[in-house]
C-alpha positions in Angstrom: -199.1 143.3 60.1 -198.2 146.7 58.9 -201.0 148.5 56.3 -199.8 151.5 54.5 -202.5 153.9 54.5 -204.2 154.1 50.6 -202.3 150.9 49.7 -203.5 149.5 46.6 -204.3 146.1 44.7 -206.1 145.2 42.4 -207.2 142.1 39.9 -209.5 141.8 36.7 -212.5 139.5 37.4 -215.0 137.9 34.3 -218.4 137.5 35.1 -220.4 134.8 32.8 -224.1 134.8 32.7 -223.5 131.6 33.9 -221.6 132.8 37.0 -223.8 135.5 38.5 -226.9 132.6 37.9 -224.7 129.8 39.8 -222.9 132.3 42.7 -226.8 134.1 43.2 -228.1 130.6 43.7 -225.3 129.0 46.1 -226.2 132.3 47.8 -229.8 131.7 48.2 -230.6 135.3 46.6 -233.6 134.1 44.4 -233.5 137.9 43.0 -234.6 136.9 39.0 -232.4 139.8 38.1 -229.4 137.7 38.9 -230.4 134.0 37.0 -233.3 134.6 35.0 -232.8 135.5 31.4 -236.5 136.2 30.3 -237.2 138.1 33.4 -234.0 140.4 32.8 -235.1 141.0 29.3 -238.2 142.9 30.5 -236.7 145.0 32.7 -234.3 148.2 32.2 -231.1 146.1 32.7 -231.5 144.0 29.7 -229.7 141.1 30.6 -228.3 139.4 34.6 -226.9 141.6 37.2 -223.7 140.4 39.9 -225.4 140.7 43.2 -223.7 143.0 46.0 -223.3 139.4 47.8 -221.0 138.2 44.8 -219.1 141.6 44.3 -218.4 141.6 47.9 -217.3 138.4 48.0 -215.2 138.6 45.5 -213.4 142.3 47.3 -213.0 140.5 50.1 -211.5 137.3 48.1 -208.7 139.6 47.0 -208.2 141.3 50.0 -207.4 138.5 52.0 -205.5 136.9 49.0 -203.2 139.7 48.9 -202.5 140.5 52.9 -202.1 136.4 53.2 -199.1 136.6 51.0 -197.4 138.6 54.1 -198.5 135.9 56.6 -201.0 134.0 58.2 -204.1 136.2 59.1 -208.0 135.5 59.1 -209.4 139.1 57.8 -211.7 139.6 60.7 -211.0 143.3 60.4 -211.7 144.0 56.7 -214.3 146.8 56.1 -214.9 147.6 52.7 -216.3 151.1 51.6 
C-alpha cells in the first residue's frame, strides 16, 4: 500500500461523561478521574478525563478505517506520535 509522506485525515469525535466512564471501565483503568463524578470534582480537572487508552484507541480506529478503504490490511505497523 502506498503512504504519502504527511498524508492527512481526520474525524470529529464526542465524548459523553458517560463514554469516558463506560470505555475506562471495559478497559479495566479504575483511574476515578475517568468514571467518578465526586472524585473529579475535587480535583483540578473539575469534571472526567478520556484516558490515553481511549484516545489512542480511537487514533488508531481512524487510522485503520481510513487505510482499509484502499484494501485489506491489519495495521500491524501503525505508530502513533
Amino acid at each position: 500500500m502506498k503512504v504519502k509522506p504527511r498524508e492527512r485525515f481526520s474525524t470529529e469525535v464526542t465524548l459523553t461523561p458517560a463514554l469516558v466512564a463506560e470505555f475506562a471501565r471495559a478497559a479495566g483503568d479504575q483511574n476515578p478521574l475517568h468514571y467518578d463524578l465526586d472524585y473529579t470534582a475535587q480535583t483540578k480537572y473539575k469534571r472526567l478525563m478520556a484516558s490515553g487508552t481511549q484516545t489512542t484507541a480511537l487514533l488508531m480506529g481512524l487510522t485503520a478505517t481510513y487505510f482499509s478503504q484502499r484494501g485489506a490490511m491489519v495495521g500491524l505497523e501503525f505508530w502513533l506520535m
